[in-house]
DRENKOLTI-11369 format. One record per residue (C-alpha): residue in three letters; x, y, z. Coordinates in pm, 1 decimal. Each point is the difference from the previous one (the first is absolute). Layout:
BEGIN
SITE kepa        u        v        w
SITE  ALA        X        Y        Z
...
END
This chain:
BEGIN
SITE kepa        u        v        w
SITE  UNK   4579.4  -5103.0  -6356.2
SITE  UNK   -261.8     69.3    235.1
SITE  UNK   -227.8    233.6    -64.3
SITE  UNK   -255.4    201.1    211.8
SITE  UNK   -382.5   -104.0     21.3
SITE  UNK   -200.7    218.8   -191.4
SITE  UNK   -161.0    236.8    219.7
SITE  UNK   -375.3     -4.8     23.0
SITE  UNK   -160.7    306.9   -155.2
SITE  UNK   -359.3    151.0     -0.2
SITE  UNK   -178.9    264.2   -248.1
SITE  UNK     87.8    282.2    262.4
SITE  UNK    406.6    -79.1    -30.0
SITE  UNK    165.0    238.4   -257.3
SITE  UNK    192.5   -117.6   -268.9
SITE  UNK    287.1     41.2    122.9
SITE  UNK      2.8   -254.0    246.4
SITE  UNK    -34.2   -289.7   -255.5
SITE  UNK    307.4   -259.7    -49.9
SITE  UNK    199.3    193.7   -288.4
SITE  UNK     34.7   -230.3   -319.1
SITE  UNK    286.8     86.4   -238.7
SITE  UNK    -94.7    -94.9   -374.7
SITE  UNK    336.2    108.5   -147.5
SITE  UNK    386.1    164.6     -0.4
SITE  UNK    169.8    169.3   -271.9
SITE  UNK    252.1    -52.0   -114.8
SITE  UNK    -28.5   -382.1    104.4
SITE  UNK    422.4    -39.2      5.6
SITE  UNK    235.8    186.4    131.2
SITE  UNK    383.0      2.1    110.4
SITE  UNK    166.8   -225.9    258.5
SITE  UNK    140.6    290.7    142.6
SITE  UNK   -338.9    105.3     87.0
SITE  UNK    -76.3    376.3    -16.7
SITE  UNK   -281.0     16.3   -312.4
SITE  UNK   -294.4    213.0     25.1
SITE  UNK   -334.1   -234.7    -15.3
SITE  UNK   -369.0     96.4    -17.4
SITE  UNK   -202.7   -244.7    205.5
SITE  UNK   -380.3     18.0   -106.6
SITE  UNK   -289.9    -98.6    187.1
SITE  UNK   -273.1     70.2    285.8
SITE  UNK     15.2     86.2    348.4
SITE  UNK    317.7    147.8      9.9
SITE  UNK    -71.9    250.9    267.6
SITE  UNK    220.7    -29.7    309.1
SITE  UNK    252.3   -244.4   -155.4
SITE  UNK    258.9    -93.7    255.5
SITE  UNK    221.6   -215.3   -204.0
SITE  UNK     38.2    -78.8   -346.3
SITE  UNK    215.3   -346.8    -44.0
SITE  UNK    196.4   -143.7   -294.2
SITE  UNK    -14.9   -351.8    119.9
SITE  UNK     92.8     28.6    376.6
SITE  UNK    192.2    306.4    -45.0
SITE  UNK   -172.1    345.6     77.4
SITE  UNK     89.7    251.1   -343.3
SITE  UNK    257.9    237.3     88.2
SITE  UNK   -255.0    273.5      8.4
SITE  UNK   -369.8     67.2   -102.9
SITE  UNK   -245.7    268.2    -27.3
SITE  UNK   -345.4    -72.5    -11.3
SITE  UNK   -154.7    263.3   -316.2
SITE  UNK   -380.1   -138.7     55.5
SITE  UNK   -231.0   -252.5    125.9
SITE  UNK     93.2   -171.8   -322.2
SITE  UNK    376.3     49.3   -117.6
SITE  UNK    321.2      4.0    211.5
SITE  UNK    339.7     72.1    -90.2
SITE  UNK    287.7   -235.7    125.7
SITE  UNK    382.2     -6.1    -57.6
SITE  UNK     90.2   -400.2     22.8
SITE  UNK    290.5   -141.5    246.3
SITE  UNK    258.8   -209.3   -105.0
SITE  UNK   -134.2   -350.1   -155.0
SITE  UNK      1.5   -293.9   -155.3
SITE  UNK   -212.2   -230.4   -237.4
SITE  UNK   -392.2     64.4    -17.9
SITE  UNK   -166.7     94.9    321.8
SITE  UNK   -348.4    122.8    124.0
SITE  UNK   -124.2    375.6      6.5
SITE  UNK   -193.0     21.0    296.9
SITE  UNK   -193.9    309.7    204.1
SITE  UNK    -24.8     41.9    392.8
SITE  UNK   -281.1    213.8    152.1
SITE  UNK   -148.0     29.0    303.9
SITE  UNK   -297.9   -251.0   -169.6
SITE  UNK    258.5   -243.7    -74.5
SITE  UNK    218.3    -91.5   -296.8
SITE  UNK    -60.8    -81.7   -342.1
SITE  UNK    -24.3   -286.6   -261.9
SITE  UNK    311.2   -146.0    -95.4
SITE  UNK    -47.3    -65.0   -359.2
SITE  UNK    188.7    297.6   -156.2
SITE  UNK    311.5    -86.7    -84.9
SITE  UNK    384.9    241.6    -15.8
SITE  UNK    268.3   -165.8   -176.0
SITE  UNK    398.8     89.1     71.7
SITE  UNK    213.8    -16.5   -279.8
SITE  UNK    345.0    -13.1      1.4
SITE  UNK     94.9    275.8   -261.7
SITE  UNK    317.7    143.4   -131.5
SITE  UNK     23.4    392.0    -31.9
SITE  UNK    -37.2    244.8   -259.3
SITE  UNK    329.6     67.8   -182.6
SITE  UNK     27.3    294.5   -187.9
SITE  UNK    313.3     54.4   -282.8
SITE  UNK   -143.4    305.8   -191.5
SITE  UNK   -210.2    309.6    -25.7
SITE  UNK    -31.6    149.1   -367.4
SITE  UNK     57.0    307.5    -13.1
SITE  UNK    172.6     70.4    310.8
SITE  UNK   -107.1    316.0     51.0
SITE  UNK   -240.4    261.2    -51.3
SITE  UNK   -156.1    381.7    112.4
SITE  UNK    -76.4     49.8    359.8
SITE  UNK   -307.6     83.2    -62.6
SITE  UNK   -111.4   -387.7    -76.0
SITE  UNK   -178.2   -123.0   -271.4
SITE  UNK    296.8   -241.3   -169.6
SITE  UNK   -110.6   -320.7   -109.5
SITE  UNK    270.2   -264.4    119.4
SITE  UNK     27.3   -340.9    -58.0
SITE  UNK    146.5   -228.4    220.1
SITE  UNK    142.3   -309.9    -77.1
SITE  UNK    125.6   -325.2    258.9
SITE  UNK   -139.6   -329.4    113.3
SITE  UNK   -287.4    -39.5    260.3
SITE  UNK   -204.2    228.8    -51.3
SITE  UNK   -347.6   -178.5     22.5
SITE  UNK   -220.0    162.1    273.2
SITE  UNK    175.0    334.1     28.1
SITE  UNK   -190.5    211.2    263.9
SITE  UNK    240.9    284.7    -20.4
SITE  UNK    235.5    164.9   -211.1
SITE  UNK    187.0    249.2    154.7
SITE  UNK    285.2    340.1   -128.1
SITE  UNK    160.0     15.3    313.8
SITE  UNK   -263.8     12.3    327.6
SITE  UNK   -270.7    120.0   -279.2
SITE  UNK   -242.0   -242.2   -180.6
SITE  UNK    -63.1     28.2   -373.1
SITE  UNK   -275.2    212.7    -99.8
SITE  UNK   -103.8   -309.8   -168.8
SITE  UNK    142.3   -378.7   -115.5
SITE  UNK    -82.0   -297.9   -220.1
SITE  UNK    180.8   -379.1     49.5
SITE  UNK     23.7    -75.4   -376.6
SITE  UNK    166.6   -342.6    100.3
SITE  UNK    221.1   -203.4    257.5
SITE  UNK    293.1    249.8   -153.2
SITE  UNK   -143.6    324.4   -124.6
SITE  UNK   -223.2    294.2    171.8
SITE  UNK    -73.9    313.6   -163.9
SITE  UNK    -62.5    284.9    266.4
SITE  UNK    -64.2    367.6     14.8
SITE  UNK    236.4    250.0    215.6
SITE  UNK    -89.6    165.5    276.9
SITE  UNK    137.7    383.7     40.2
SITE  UNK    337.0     24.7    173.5
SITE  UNK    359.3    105.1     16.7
SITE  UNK    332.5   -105.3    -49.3
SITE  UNK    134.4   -349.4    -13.0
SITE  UNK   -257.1   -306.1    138.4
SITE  UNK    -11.6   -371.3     11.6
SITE  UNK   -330.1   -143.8   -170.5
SITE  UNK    -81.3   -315.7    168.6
SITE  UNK   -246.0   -274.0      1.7
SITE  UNK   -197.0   -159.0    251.2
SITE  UNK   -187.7   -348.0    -67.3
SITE  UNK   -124.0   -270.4    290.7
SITE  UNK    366.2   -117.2     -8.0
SITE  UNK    174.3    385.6    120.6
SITE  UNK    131.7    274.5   -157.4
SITE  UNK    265.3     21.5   -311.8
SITE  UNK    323.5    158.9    -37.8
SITE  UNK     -7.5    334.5    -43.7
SITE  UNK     87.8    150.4   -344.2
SITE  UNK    103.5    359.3    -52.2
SITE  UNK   -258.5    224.4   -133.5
SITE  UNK    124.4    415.9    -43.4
SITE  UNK   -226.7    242.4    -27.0
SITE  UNK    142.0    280.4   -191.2
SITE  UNK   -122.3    368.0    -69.2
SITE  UNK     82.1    -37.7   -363.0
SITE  UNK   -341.5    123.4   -222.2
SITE  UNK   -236.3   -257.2    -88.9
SITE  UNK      8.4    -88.4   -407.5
SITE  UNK   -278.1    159.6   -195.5
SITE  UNK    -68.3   -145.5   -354.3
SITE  UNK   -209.7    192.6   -230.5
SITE  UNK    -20.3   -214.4   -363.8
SITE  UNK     70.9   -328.9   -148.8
SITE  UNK     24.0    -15.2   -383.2
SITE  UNK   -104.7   -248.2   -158.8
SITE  UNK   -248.0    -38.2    221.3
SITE  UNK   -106.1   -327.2    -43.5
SITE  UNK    172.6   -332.5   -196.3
SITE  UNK    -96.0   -355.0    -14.2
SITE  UNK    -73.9   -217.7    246.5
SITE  UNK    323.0   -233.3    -37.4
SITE  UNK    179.2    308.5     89.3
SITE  UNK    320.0     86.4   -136.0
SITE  UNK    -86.7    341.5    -43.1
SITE  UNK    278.0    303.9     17.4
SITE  UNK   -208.7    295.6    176.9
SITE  UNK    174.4    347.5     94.1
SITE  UNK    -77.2    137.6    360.9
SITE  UNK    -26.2    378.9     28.2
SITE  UNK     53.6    180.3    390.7
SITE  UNK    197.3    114.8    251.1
SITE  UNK    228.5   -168.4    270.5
SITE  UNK     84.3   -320.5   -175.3
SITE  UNK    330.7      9.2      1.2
SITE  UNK     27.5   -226.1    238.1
SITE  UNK   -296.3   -298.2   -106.2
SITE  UNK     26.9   -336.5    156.2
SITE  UNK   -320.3   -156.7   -164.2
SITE  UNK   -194.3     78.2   -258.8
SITE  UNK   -338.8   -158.2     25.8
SITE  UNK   -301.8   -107.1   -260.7
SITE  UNK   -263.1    -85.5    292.6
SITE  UNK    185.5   -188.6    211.7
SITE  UNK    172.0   -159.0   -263.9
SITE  UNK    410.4    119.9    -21.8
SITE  UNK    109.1    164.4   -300.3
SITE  UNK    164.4   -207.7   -259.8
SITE  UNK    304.1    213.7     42.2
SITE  UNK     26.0    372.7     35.0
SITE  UNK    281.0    262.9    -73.8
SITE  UNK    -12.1    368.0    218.1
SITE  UNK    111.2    236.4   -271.2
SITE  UNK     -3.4    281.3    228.3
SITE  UNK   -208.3    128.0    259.7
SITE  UNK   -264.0     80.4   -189.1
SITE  UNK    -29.7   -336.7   -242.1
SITE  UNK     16.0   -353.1     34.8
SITE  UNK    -50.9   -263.3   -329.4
SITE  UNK   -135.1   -299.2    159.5
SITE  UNK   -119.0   -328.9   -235.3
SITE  UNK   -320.9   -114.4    138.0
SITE  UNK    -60.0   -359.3    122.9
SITE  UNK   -290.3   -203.3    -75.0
SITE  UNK   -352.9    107.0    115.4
SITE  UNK   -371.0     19.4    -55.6
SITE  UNK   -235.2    286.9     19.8
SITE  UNK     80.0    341.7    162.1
SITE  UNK    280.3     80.5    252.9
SITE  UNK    173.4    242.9    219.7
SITE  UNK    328.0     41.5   -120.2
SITE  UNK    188.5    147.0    257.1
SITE  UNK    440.2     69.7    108.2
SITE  UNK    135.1    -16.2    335.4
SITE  UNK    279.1    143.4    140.0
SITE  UNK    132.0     35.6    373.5
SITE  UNK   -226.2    303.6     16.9
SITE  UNK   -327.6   -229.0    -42.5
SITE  UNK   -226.5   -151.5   -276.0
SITE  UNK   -128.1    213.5   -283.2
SITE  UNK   -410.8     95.5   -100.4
SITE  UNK    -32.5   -229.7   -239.9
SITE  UNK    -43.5     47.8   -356.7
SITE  UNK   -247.0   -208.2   -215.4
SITE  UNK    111.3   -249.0   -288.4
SITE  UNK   -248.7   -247.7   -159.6
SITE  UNK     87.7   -359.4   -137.4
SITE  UNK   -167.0    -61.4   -310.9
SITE  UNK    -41.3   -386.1   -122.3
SITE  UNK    147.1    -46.4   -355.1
SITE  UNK   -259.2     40.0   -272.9
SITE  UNK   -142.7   -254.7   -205.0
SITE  UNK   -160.4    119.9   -378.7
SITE  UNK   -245.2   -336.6   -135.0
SITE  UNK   -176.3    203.5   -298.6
SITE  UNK     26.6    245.4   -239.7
SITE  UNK   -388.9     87.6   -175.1
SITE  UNK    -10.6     73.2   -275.4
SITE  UNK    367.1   -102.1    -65.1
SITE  UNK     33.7    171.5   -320.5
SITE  UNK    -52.8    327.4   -211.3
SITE  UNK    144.1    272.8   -255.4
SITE  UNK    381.8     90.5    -54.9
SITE  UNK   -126.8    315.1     91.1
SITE  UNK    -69.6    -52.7    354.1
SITE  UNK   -267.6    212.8    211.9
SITE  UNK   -212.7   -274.7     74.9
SITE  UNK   -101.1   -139.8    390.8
SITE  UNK    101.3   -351.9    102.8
SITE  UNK   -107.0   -157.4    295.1
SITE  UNK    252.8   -186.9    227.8
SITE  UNK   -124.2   -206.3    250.9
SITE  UNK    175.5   -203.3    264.6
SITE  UNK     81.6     10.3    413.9
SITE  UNK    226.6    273.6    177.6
SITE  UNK    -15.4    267.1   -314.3
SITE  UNK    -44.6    209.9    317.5
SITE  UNK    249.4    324.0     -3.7
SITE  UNK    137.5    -84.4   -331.3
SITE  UNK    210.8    287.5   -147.4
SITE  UNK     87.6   -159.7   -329.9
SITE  UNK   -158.5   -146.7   -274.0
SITE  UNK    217.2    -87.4   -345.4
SITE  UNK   -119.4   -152.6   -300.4
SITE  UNK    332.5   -112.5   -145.2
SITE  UNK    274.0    232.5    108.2
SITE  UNK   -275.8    284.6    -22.6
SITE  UNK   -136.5    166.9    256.9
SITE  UNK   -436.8     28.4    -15.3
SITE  UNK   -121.4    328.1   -106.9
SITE  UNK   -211.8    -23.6    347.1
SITE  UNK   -146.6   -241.8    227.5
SITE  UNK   -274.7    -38.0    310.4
SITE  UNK    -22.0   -208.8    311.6
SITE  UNK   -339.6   -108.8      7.2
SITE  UNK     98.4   -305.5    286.2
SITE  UNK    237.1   -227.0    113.9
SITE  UNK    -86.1   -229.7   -282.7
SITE  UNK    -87.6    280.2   -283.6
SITE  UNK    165.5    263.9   -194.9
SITE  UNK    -93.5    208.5   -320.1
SITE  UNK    287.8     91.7   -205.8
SITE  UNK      2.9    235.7   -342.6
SITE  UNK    255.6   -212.2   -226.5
SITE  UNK    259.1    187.3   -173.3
SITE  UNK     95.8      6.4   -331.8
SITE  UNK    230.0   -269.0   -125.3
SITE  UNK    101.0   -261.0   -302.8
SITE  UNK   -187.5   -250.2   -136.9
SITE  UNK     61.7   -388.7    204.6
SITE  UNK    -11.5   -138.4    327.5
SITE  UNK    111.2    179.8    298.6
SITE  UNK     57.9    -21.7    421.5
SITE  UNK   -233.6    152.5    212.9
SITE  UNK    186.3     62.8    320.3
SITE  UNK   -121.6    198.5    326.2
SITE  UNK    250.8     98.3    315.1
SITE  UNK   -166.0     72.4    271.2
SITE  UNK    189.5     85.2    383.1
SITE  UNK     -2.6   -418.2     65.7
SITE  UNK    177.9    -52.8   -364.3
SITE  UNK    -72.7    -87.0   -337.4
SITE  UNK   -255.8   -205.9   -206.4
SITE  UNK     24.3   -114.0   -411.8
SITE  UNK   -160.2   -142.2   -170.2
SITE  UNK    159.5   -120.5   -344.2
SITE  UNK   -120.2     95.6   -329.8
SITE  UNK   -347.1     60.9    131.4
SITE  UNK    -73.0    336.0   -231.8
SITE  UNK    -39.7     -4.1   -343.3
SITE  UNK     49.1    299.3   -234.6
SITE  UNK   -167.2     31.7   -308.3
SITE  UNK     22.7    159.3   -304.7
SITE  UNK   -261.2    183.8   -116.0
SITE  UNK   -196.5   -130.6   -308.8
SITE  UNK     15.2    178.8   -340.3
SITE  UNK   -194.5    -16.0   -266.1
SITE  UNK     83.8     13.3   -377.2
SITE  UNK   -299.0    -65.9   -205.7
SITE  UNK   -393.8   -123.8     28.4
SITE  UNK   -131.6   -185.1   -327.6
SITE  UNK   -278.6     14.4   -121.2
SITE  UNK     41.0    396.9    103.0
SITE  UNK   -440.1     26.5     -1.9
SITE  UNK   -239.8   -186.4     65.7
SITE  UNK   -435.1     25.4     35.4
SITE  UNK   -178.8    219.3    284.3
SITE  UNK   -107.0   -345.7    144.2
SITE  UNK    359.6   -122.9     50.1
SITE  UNK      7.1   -351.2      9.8
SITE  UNK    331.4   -110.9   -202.6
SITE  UNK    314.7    -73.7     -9.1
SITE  UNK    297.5    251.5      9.5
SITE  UNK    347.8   -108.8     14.9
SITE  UNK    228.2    232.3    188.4
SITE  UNK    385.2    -43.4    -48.0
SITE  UNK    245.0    164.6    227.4
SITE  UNK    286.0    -73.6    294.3
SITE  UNK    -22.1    -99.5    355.6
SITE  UNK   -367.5   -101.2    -17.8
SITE  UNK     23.1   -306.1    241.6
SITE  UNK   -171.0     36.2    310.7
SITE  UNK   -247.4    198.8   -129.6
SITE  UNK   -320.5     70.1    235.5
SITE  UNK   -198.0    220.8   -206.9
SITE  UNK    -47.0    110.1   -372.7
SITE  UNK   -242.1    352.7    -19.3
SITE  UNK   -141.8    133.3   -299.6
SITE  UNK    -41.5    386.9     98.8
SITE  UNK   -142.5    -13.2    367.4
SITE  UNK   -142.7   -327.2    -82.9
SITE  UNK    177.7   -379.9    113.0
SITE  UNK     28.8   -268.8   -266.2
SITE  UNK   -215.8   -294.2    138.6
SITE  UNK    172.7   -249.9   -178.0
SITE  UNK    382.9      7.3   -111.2
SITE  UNK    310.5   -291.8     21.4
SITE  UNK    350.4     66.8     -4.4
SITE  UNK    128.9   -186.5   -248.3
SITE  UNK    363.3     88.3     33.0
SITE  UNK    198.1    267.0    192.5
SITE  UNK     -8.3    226.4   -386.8
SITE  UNK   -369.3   -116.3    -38.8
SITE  UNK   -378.4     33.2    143.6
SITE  UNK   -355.1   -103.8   -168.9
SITE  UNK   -256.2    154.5    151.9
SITE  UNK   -396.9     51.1   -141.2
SITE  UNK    -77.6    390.2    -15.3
SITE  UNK   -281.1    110.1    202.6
SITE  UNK   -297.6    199.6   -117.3
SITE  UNK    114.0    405.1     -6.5
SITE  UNK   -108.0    270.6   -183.7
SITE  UNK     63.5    140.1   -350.5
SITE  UNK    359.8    123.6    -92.7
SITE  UNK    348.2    -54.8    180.8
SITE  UNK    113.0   -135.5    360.6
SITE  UNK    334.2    -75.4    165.7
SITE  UNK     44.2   -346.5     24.7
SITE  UNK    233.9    -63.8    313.5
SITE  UNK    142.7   -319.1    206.9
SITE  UNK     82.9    -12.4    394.3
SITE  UNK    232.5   -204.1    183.6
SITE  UNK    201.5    -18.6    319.4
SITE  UNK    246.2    227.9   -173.4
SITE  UNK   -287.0    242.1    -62.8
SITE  UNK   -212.7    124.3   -335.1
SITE  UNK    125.0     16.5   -349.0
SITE  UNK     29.3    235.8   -279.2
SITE  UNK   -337.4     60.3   -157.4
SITE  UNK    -65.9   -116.1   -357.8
SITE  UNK   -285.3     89.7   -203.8
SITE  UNK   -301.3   -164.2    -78.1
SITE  UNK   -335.8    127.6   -186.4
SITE  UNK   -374.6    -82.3     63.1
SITE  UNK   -181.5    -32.1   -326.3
SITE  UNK   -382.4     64.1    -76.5
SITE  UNK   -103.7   -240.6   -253.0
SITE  UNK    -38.9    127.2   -345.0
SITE  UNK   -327.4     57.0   -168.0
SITE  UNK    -65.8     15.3   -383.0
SITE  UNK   -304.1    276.6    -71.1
SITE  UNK     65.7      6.9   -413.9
SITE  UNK    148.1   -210.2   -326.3
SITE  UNK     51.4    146.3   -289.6
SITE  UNK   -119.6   -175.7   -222.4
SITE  UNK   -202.4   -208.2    156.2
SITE  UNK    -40.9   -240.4   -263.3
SITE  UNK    307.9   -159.7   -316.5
SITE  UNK    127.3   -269.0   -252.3
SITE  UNK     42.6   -353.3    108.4
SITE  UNK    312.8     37.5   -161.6
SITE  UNK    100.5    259.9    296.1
SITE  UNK    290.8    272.3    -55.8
SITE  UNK   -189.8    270.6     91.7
SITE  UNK     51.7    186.8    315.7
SITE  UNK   -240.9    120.7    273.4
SITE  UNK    -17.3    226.9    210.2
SITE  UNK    -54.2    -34.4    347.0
SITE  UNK   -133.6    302.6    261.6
SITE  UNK    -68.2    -98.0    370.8
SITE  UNK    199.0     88.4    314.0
SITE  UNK    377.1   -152.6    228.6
SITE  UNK    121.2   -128.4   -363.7
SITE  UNK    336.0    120.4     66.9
SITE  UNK    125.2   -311.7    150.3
SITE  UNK   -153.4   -252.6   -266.5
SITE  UNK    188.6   -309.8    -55.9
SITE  UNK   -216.1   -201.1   -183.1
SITE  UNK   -276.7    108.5   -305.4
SITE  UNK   -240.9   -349.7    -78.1
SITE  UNK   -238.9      3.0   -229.1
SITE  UNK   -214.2   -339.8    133.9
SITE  UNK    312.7   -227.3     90.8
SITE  UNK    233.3    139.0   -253.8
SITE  UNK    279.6    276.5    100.1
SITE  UNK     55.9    235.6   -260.2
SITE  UNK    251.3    308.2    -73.3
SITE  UNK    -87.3    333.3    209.6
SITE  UNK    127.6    354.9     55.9
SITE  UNK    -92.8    183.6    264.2
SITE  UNK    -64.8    359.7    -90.7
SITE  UNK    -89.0    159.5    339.9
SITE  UNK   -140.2   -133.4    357.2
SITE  UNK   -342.0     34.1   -224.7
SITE  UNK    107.3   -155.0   -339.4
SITE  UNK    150.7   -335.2   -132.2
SITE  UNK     27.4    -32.2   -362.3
SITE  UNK    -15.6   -417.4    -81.8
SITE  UNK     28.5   -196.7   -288.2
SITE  UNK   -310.4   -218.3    -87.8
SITE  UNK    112.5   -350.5    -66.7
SITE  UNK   -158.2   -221.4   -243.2
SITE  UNK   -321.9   -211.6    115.2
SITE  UNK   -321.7   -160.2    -69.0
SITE  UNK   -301.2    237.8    -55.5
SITE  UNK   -170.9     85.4    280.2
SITE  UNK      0.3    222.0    272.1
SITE  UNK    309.3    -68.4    253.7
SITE  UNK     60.2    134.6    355.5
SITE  UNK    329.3    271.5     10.7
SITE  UNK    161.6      5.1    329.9
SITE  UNK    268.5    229.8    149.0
SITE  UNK    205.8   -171.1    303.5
SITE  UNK    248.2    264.3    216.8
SITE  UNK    161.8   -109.7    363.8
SITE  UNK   -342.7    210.3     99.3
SITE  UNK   -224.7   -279.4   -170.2
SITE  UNK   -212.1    -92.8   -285.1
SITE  UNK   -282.3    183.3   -128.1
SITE  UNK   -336.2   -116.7   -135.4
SITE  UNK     56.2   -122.5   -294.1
SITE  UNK   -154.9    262.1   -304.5
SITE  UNK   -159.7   -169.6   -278.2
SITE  UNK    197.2     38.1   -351.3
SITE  UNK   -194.7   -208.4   -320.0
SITE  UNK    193.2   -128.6   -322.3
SITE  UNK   -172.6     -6.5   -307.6
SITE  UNK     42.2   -205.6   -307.9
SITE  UNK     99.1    168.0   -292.8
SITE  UNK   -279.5     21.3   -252.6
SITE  UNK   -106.4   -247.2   -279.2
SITE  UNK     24.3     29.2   -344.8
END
C-alpha cells in the first residue's frame, strides 16, 4: 500500500497536524462477522477521516481524543493492519487485528430460574463458549454484574425486572439462546441462625436453618460451595449437611423469591493433641495439665478417660490448661473434640495412688540429724520429696514401692511429722522425735569393788530414751528411773578410774569419771 509523504512540519504547526501513529487495539481479535467494539490507542487522532481494518473502513468510529478512538470492525478475515487517516496522512502499519472464526455462546441452564423483581439473585449459568463474554443479558437488560468462570460456566448477578425473560450471552462469536428467567413477587428468604455453627473442614456436618419463606429452597449454599444435601422441613427450617470448606462463610437459601443474607458458619481443621505435661498425678484429681498441640482452637471438650475435666482454658491454638478430674489408679486417654473433630491420645495420663505411710524406725534421732531412718509404707514409688516438719530430706532412695531410706535432717528438740510426696500427692504423717543429747551432772557413788555388783546412780538430763549404759567399753544392766535418773549395775573391772557413758538416739554424753578400788589387804 501506498502511503502519503509525511508532511513537512515547523515549531509553529500544532499538534494536531502531525501523521497520527497507532501503538495498539484492544481486544486484538474479534469475530468474522465483524461488529466488535475496539479501542485504537495512539497520537494525532484529531480529525480522523477513516479508520481501516486492512483495506476495509470499520463499520463506524468515533474519535473520544487526540489519543483513543472507538471503532466497530467490518466483516473479515485472517490478520490485517489497523491503520488511521487524517488530514496529515495515515498511520504506521505495524498494529495488527486478527479475525477468528468462532462458534457462539450456547447456553442450556440458569440455576435458579428465577428470583424477586427487585434483582439481586445470584444465577449461574451453565453452556459451552463462553470465553470472552461482553454481555450477559435478562431479556433487553444487562446483568448488574457477571463473571466467565470457564468455557461452560458464568456466575452473574440479576438485574431488577418483571415477569418471564430470556438471559442470554453475547461473546465475539454472537449471542446465545435465550433461557427463561421469571421474576416473581414471592418474598425474598430471610435466615436468622445456623446451629451448630461451625464443623470440620471435611464437612459432613448436619446444621439446622432457622427463618422464614423457605418453603420453597432450591440451593442451600456454604460460600459458594452447594450444600451436601438439604431437607425444607417447613417454611421456617431447613436441615442441610454441610460440604467441605475452609475458614468462614456465608451460608445462605434461595428460593424463586431471591437469595438469602447470609448467615456465618466457620470450618475448623481437625485437632491434633502431641503432649500431655506433666502426664500424671493423684486419684484425687484437681491438679492442671498442660496439653499442647495445633488447632486446640474452639475446643469444647476435654475427657480424661470417659471423664469429663473439672475445667479447662484456651491459652492458643497450640495450648490449653486443664484441671484433671478425679479418677482410678492406671493409664488413661486424653481426648479433646473440638468443632473440626477429635484428638487422643492413648494411655498418655497416669493416675496415682497416693503414698501411705505405716511406720519410721529408728522413731528419734540427734538435733544434728545426720542418720539413717527407714520408713516402711505403700505406694512409695515415684517419690519426689521426703519432709521432716517444713523441712525436705536432702538425701533419701526408694528402695521398694513399701520402702524409703532417707538421712534425717537437723530439726529441733521433740516431735515432727515425717511425710512423703508423689504424683499421687502427700502421705499420712508418721511421727518422728528430735533428741538433745543426754548429759550426766552426778554418780552416786562415785567410786566401788573391782568385783562390781553395786549399782550407781546416775543424775543428768534427755535420759529417757537411753539404750545403752557403758562403763569404759563394757555395757552393763540399767534402769531408768526418770528423764533425770538411770540406776546401772557396776560390772566387774580392773582398779582404776573408768569413763561411764550414757548413749540415747539424742547422743552420747561426756563420759563421767567412776574409780574401782581394790579391796583392802590383810
Amino acid at each position: 500500500m501506498n502511503r502519503p509523504a509525511y508532511p513537512a512540519t515547523t515549531s509553529a504547526e500544532p499538534l494536531a497536524t502531525s501523521v497520527p501513529m497507532v501503538s495498539s487495539v484492544s481486544p486484538i481479535s474479534g469475530t468474522t462477522a465483524g461488529g466488535t467494539n475496539v479501542t485504537v490507542t495512539g497520537t494525532g487522532f484529531t480529525g480522523a477521516t477513516t479508520v481501516r481494518f486492512g483495506d476495509t473502513p470499520a463499520t463506524s468510529f468515533t474519535v473520544n481524543s487526540d489519543t483513543q478512538i472507538t471503532a466497530t470492525t467490518p466483516l473479515g478475515s485472517g490478520t490485517v493492519q489497523v491503520t488511521v487517516t487524517t488530514p496529515s496522512g495515515t498511520s504506521n502499519e505495524f498494529v495488527t487485528y486478527t479475525y477468528v472464526t468462532t462458534s457462539g455462546p450456547a447456553l442450556t441452564s440458569v440455576v435458579p430460574s428465577s428470583g424477586p423483581t427487585a434483582g439481586g439473585t445470584t444465577v449461574t449459568l451453565t453452556g459451552t463458549g463462553f470465553t470472552g463474554a461482553t454481555a450477559v443479558r435478562f431479556g433487553a437488560t444487562p446483568a448488574t454484574s457477571f463473571t466467565v468462570n470457564s468455557d461452560t460456566q458464568i456466575t452473574a448477578t440479576a438485574p431488577a425486572g418483571t415477569g418471564a425473560v430470556q438471559v442470554t450471552v453475547v461473546t465475539a462469536g454472537g449471542t446465545s439462546n435465550g433461557v427463561p428467567f421469571t421474576y416473581t413477587t414471592t418474598s425474598a428468604p430471610a435466615l436468622t441462625s445456623i446451629a451448630p455453627s461451625s464443623g470440620p473442614a471435611a464437612g459432613g456436618t448436619t446444621v439446622a436453618l432457622t427463618g422464614t419463606s423457605l418453603a420453597t429452597a432450591s440451593s442451600v449454599r456454604f460460600g459458594a460451595t452447594p450444600a451436601t444435601s438439604f431437607t425444607v422441613v417447613s417454611g421456617t427450617h431447613i436441615v442441610a449437611v454441610a460440604p467441605a470448606g475452609t475458614g468462614t462463610v456465608q451460608v445462605t437459601v434461595t428460593t424463586p423469591g431471591g437469595t438469602s443474607n447470609g448467615i456465618s458458619y466457620s470450618y475448623f481443621a481437625a485437632p491434633a493433641l502431641s503432649g500431655v505435661s506433666p502426664n500424671e498425678g493423684p486419684t484425687a484429681g484437681g491438679n492442671t495439665v498442660t496439653l499442647s498441640g495445633a488447632d486446640l482452637t474452639g475446643a469444647t471438650a476435654i475427657t480424661f478417660g470417659a471423664t469429663p475435666a473439672t475445667s479447662f482454658t484456651i491459652l492458643s491454638p497450640t495450648v490449653i490448661t486443664a484441671v484433671v478430674p478425679a479418677g482410678t489408679a492406671g493409664p488413661v486417654d486424653v481426648t479433646m473434640t473440638t468443632p473440626g473433630g477429635t484428638s487422643t491420645l492413648s494411655s498418655s495420663y497416669f493416675y496415682v495412688n497416693a503414698p501411705i505411710l505405716i511406720s519410721v524406725a529408728p522413731g528419734a534421732g540427734p538435733l544434728s540429724g545426720g542418720n539413717t531412718v527407714t520408713l516402711t509404707g505403700n505406694h512409695l514409688i515415684g517419690t519426689t520429696a521426703v519432709h521432716f516438719a517444713t523441712t525436705a530430706a536432702a538425701t533419701f532412695t526408694v528402695v521398694s514401692d513399701g520402702q524409703i531410706t532417707v538421712v534425717a535432717p537437723a530439726g529441733v528438740a521433740g516431735p515432727v511429722a515425717v511425710t512423703v510426696s508423689t504424683a499421687g500427692g502427700t502421705s499420712n504423717p508418721v511421727s518422728y522425735t528430735y533428741l538433745a543429747a543426754p548429759t550426766v551432772t552426778a554418780l552416786s557413788p562415785n567410786q566401788g569393788p573391782t568385783s562390781g555388783g553395786n549399782t550407781v546412780t546416775l543424775t543428768g538430763t534427755n535420759l529417757a530414751q537411753t539404750t545403752t549404759v557403758l562403763f569404759g567399753t563394757t555395757p552393763t544392766g540399767f534402769t531408768v528411773v526418770s528423764d533425770n535418773h538411770i540406776v546401772a549395775d557396776a560390772p566387774p573391772g580392773p582398779a582404776g578410774p573408768v569413763g561411764i557413758t550414757v548413749i540415747t538416739p539424742g547422743g552420747t554424753n561426756a563420759a563421767n569419771t567412776y574409780t574401782r578400788v581394790p579391796a583392802p589387804g590383810i
